[in-house]
PDB file of N, CA, C and O in Angstrom:
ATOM      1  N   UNK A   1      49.044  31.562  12.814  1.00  0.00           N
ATOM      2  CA  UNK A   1      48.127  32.093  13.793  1.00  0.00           C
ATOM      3  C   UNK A   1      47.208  33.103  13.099  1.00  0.00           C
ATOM      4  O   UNK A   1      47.619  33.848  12.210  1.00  0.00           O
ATOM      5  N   UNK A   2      45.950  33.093  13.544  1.00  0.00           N
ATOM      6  CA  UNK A   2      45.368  34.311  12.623  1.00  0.00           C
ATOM      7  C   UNK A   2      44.963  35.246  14.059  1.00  0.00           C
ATOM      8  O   UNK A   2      45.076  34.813  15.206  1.00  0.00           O
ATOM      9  N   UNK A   3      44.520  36.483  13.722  1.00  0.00           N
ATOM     10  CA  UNK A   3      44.201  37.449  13.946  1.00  0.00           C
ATOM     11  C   UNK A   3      42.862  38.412  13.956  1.00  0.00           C
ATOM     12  O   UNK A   3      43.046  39.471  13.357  1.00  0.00           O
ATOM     13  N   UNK A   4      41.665  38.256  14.477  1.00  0.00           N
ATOM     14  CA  UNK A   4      40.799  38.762  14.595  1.00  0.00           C
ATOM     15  C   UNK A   4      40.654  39.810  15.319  1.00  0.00           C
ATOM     16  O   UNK A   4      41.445  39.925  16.256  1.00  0.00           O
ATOM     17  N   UNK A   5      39.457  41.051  15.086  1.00  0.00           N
ATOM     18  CA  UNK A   5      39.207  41.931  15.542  1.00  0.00           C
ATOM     19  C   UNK A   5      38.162  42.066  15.494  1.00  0.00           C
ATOM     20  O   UNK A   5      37.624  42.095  14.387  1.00  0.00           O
ATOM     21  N   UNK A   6      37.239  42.241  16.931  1.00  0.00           N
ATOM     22  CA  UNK A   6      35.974  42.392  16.428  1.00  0.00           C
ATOM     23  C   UNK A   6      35.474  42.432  18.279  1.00  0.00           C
ATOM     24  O   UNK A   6      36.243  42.606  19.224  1.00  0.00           O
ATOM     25  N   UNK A   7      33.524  42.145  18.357  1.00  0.00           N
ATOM     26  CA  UNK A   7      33.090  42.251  19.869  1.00  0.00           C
ATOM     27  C   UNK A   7      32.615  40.935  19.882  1.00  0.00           C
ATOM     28  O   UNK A   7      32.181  40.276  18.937  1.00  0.00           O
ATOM     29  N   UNK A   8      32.799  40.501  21.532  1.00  0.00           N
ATOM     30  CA  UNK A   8      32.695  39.224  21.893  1.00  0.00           C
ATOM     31  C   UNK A   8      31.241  39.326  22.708  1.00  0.00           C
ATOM     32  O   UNK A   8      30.984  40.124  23.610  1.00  0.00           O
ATOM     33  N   UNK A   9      30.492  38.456  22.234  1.00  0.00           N
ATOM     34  CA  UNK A   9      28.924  37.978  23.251  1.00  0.00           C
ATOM     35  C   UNK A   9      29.066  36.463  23.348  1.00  0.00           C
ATOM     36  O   UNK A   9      29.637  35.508  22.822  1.00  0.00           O
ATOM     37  N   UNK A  10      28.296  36.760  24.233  1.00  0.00           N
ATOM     38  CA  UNK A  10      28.228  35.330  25.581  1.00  0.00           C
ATOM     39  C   UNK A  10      26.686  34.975  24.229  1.00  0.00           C
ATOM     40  O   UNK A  10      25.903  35.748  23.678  1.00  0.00           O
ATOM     41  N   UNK A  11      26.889  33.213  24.148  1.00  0.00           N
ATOM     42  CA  UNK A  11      25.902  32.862  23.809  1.00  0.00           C
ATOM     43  C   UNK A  11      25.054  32.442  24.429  1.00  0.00           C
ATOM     44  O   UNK A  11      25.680  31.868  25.319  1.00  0.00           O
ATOM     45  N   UNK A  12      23.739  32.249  24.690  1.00  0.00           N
ATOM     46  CA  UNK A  12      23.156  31.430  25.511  1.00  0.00           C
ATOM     47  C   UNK A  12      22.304  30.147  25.120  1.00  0.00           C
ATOM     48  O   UNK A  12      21.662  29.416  25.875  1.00  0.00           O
ATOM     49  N   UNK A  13      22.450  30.073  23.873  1.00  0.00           N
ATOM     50  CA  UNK A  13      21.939  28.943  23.525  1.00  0.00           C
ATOM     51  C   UNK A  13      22.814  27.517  23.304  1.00  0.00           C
ATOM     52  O   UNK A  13      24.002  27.305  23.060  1.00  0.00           O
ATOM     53  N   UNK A  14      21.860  26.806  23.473  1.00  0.00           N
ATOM     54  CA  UNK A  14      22.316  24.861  23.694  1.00  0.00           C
ATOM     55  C   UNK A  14      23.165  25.415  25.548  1.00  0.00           C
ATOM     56  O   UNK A  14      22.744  25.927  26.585  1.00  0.00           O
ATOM     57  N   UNK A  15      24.627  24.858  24.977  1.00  0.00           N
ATOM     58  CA  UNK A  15      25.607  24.972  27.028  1.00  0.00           C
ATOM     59  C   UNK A  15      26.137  26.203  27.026  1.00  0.00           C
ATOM     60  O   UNK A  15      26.862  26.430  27.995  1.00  0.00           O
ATOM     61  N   UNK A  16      25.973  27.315  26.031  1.00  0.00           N
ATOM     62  CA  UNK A  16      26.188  28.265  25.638  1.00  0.00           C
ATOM     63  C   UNK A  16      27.879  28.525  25.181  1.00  0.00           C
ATOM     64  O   UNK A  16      28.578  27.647  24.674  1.00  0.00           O
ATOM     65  N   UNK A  17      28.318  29.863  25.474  1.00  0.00           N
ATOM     66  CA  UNK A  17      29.963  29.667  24.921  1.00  0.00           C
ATOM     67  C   UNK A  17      29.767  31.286  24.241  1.00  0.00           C
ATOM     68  O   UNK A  17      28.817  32.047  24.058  1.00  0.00           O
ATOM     69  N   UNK A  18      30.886  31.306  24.056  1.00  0.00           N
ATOM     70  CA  UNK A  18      31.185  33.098  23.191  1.00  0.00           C
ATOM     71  C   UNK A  18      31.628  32.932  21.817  1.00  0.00           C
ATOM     72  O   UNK A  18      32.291  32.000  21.360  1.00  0.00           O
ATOM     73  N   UNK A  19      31.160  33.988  21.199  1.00  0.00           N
ATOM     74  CA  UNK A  19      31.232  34.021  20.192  1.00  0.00           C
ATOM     75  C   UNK A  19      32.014  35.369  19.565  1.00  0.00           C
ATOM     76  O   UNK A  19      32.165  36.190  20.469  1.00  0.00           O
ATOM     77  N   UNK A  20      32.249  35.574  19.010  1.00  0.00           N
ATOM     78  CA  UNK A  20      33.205  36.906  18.491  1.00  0.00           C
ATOM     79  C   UNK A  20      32.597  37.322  16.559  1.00  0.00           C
ATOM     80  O   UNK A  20      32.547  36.642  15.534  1.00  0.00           O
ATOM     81  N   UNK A  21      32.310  38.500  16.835  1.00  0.00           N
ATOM     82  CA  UNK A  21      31.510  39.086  15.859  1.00  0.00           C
ATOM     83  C   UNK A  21      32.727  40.046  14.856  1.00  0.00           C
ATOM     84  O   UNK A  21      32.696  41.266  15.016  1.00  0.00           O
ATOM     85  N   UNK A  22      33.550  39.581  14.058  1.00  0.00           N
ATOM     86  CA  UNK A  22      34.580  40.269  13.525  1.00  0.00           C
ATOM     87  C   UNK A  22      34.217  41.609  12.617  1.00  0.00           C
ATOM     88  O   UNK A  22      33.074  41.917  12.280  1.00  0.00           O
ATOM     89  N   UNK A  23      35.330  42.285  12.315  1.00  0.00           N
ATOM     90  CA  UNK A  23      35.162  43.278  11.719  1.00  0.00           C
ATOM     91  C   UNK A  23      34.652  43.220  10.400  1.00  0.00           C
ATOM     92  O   UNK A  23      33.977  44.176  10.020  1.00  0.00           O
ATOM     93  N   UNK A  24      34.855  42.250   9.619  1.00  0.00           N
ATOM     94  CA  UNK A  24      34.382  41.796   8.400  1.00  0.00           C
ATOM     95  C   UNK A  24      33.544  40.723   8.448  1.00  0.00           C
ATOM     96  O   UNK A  24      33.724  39.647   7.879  1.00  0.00           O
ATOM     97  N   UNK A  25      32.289  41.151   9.389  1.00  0.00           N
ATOM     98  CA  UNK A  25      30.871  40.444   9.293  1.00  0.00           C
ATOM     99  C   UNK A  25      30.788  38.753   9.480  1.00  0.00           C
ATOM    100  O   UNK A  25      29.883  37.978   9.173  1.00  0.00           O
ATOM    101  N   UNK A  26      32.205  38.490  10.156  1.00  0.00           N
ATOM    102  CA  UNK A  26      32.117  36.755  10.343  1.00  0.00           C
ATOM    103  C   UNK A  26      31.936  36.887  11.554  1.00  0.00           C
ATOM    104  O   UNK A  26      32.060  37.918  12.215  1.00  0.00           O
ATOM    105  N   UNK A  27      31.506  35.402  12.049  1.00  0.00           N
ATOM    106  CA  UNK A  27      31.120  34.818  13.232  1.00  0.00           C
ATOM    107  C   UNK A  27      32.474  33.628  13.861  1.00  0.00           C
ATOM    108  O   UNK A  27      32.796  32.765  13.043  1.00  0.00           O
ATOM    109  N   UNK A  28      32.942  33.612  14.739  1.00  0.00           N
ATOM    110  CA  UNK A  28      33.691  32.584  15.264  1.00  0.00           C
ATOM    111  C   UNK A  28      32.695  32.008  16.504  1.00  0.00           C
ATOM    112  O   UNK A  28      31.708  32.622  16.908  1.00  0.00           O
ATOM    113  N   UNK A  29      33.050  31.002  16.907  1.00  0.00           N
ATOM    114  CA  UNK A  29      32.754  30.294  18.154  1.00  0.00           C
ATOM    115  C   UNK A  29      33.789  29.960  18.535  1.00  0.00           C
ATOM    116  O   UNK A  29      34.561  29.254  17.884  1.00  0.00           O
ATOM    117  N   UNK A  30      34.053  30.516  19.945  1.00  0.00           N
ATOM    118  CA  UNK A  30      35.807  30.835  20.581  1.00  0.00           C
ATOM    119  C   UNK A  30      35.827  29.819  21.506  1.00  0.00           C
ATOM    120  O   UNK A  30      34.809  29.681  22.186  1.00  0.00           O
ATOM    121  N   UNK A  31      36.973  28.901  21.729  1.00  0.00           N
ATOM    122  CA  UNK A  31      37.276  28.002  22.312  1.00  0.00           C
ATOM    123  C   UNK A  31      38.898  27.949  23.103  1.00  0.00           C
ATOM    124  O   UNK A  31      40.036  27.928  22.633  1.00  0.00           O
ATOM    125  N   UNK A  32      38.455  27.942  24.274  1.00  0.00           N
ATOM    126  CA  UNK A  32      39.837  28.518  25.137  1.00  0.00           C
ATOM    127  C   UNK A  32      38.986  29.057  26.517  1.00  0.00           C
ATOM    128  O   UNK A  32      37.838  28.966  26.952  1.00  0.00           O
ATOM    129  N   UNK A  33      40.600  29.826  27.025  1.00  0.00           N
ATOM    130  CA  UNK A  33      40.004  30.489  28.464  1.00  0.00           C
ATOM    131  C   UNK A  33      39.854  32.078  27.882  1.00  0.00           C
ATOM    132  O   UNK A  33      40.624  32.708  27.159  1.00  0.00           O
ATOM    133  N   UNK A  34      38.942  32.357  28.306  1.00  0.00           N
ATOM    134  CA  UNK A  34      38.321  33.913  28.194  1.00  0.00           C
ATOM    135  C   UNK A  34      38.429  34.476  29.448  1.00  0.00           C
ATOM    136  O   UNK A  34      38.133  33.736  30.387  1.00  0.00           O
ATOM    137  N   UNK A  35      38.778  35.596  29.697  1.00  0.00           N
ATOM    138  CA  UNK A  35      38.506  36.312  31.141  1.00  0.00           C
ATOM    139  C   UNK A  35      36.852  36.519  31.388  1.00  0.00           C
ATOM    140  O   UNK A  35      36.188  36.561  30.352  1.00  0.00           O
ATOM    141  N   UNK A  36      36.323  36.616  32.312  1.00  0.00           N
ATOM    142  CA  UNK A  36      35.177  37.051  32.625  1.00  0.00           C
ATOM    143  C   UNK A  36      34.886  38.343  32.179  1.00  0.00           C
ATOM    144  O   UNK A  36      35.690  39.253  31.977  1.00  0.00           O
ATOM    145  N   UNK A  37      33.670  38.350  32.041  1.00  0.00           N
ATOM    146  CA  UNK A  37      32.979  39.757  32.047  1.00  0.00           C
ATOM    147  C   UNK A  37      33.333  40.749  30.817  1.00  0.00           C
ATOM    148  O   UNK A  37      33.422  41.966  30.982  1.00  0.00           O
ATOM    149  N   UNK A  38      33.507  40.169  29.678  1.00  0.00           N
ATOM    150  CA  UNK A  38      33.843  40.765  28.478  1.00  0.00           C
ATOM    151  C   UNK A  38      32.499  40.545  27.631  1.00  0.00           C
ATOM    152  O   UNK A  38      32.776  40.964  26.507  1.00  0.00           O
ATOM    153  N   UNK A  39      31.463  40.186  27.635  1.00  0.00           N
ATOM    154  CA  UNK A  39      30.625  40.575  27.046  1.00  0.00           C
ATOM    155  C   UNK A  39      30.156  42.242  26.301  1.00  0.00           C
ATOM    156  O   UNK A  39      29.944  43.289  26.912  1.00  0.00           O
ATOM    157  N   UNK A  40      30.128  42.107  25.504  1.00  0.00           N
ATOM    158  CA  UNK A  40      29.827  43.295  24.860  1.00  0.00           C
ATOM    159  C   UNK A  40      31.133  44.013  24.113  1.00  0.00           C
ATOM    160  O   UNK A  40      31.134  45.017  23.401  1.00  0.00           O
ATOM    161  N   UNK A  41      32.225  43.176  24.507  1.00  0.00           N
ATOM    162  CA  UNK A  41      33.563  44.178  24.875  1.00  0.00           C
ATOM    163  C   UNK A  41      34.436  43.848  23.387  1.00  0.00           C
ATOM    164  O   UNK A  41      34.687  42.681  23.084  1.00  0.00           O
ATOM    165  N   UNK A  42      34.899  45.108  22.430  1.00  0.00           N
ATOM    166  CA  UNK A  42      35.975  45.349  21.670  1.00  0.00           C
ATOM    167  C   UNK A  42      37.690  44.637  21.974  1.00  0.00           C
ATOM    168  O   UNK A  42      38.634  45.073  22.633  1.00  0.00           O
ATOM    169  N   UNK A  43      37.565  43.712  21.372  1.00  0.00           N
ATOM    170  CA  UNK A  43      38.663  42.630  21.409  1.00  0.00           C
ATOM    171  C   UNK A  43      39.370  42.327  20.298  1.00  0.00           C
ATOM    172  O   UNK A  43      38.792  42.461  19.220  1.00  0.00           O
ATOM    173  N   UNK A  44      41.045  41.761  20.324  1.00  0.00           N
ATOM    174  CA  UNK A  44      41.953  41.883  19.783  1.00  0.00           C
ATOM    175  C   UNK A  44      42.109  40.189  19.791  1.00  0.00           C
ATOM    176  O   UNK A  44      42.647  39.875  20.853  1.00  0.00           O
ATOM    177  N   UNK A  45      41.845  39.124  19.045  1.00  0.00           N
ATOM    178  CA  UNK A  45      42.309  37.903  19.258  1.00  0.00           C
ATOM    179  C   UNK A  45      43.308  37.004  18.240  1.00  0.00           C
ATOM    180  O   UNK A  45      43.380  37.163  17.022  1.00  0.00           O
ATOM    181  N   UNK A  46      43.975  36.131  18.949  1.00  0.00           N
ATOM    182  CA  UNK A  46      44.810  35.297  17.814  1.00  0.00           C
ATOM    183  C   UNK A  46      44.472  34.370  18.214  1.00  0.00           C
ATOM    184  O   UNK A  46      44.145  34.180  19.386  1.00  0.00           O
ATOM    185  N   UNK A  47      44.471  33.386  17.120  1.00  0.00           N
ATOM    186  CA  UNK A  47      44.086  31.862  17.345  1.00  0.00           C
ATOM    187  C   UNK A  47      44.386  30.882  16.732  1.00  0.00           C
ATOM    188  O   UNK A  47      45.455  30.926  16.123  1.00  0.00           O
ATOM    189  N   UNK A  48      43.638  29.752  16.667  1.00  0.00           N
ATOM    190  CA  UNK A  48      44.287  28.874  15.123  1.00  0.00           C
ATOM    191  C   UNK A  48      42.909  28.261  15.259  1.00  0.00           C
ATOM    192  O   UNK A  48      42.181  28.215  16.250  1.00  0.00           O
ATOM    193  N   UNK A  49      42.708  27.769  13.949  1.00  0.00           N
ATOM    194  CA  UNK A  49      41.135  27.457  13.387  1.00  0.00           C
ATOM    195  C   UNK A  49      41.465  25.842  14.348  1.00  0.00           C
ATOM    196  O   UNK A  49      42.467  25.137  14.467  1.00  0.00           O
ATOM    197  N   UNK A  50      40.006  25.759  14.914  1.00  0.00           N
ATOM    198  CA  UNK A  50      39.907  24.089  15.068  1.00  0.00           C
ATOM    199  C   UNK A  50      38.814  23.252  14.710  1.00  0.00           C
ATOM    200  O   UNK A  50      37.898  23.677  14.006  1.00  0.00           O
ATOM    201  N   UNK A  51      38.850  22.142  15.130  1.00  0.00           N
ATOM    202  CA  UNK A  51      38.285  21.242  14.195  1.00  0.00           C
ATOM    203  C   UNK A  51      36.924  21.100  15.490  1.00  0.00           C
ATOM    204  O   UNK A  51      36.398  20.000  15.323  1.00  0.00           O
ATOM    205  N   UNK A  52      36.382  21.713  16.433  1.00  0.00           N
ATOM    206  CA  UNK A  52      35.721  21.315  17.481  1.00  0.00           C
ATOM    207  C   UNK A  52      34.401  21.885  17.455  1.00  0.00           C
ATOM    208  O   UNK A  52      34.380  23.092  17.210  1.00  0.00           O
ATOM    209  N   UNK A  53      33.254  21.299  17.654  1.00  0.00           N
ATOM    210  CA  UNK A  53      32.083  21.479  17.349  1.00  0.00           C
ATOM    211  C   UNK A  53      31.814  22.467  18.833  1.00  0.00           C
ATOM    212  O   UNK A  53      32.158  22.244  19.993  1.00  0.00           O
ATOM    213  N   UNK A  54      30.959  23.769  18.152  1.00  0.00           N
ATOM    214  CA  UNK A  54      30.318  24.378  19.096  1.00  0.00           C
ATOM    215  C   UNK A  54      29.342  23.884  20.395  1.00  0.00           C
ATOM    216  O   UNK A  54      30.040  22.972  20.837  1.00  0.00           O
ATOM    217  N   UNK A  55      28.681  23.916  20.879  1.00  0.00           N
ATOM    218  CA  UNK A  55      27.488  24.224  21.511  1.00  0.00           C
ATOM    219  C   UNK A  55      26.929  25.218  21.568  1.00  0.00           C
ATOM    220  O   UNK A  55      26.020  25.216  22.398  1.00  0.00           O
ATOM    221  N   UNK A  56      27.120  26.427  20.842  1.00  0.00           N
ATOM    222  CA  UNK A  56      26.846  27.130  20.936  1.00  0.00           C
ATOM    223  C   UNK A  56      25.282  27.610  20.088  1.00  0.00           C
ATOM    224  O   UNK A  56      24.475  28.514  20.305  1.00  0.00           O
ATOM    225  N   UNK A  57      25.369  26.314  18.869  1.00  0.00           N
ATOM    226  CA  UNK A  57      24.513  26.533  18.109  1.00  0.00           C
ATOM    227  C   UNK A  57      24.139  27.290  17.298  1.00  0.00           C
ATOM    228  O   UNK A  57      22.947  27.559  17.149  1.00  0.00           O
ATOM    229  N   UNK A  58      25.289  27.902  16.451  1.00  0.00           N
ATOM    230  CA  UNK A  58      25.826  29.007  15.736  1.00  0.00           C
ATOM    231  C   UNK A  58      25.645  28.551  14.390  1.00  0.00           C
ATOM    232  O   UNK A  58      24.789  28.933  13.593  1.00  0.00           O
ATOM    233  N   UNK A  59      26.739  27.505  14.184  1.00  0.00           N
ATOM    234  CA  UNK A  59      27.190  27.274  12.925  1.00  0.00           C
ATOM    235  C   UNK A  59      28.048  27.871  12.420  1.00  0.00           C
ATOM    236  O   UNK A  59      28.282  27.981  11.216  1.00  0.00           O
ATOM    237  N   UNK A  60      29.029  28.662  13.994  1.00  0.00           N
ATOM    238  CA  UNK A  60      30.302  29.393  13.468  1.00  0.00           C
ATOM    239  C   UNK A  60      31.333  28.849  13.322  1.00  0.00           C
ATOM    240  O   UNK A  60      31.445  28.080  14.277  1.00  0.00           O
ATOM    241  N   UNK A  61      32.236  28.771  12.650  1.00  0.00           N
ATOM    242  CA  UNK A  61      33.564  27.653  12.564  1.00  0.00           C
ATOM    243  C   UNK A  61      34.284  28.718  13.986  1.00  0.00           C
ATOM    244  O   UNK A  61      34.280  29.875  14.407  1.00  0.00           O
ATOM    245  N   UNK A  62      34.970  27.042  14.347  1.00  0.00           N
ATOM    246  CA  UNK A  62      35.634  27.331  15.458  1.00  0.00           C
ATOM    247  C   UNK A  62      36.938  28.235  15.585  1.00  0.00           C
ATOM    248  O   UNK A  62      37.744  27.963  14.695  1.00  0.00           O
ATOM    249  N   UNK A  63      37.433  29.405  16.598  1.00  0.00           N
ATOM    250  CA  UNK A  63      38.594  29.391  16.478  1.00  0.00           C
ATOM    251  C   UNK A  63      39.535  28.945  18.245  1.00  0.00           C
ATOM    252  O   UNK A  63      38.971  29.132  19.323  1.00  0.00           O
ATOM    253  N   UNK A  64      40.800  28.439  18.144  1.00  0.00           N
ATOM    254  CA  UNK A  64      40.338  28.128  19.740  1.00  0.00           C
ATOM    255  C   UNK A  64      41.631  29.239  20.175  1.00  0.00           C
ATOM    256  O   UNK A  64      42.690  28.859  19.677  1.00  0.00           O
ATOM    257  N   UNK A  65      41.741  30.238  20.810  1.00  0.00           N
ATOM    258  CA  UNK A  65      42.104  31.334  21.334  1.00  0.00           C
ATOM    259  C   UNK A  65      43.283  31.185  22.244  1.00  0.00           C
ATOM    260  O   UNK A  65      43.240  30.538  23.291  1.00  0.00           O
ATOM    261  N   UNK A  66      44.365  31.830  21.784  1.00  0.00           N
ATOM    262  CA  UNK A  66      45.203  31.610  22.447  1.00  0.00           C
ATOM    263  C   UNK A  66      45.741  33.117  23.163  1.00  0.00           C
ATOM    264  O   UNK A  66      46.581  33.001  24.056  1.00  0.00           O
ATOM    265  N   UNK A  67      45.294  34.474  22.805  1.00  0.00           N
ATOM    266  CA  UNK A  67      45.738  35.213  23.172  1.00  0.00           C
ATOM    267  C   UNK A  67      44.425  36.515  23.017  1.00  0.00           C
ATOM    268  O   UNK A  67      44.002  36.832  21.905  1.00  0.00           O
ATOM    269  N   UNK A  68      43.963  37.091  24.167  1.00  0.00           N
ATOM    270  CA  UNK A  68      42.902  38.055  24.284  1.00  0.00           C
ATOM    271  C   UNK A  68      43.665  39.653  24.715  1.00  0.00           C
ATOM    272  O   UNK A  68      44.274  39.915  25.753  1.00  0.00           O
ATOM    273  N   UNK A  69      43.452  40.346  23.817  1.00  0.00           N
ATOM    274  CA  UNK A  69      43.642  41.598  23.901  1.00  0.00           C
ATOM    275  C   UNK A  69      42.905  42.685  23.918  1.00  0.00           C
ATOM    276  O   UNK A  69      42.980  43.343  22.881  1.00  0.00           O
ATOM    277  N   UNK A  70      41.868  43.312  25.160  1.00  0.00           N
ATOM    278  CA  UNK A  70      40.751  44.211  25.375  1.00  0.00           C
ATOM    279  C   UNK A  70      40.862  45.916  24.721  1.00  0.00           C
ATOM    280  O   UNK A  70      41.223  46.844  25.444  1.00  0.00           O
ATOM    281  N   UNK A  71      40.534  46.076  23.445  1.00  0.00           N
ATOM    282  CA  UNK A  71      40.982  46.803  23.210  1.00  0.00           C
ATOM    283  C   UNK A  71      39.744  48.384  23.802  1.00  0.00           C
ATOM    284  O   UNK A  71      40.145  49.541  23.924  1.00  0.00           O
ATOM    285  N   UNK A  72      38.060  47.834  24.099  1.00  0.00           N
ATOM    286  CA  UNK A  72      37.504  48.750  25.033  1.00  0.00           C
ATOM    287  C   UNK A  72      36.614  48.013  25.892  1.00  0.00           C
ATOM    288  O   UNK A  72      36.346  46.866  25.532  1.00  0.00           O
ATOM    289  N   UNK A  73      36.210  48.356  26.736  1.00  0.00           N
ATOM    290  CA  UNK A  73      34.385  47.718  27.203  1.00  0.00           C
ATOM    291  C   UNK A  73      33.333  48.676  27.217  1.00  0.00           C
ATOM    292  O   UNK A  73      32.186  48.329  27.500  1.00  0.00           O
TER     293      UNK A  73
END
């Protein structure tokens, strides 16, 4: 499982989707259930890398999320 830390934005481009901006300057495109209304918001995630193409229109490798931990908003 890996472990990210970092802030989550709502994408809006292509069907859009969230993305997570880590502490060490990477990009994910998050795939799973997200709670609402975390845009902007300091987050704690674990996941496992997948093989599933965004829409987001990033070009971020995927991670698909199995566990969200709000650490502010």
């Amino acid at each position: 499982m890996i472990r990210k830390v970092g802030t989550l934005r709502r994408v809006d481009l292509g069907m859009g989707g969230w993305l997570l901006e880590d502490d060490a300057g990477g990009q994910w495109a998050l795939h799973g259930s997200l709670p609402p209304g975390l845009d902007g918001a300091r987050v704690e995630l674990y996941g496992v890398l997948g093989a599933e193409v965004s829409f987001t229109m990033t070009g971020a490798p995927s991670l698909i999320v199995e566990q969200v931990r709000v650490i502010n908003r």
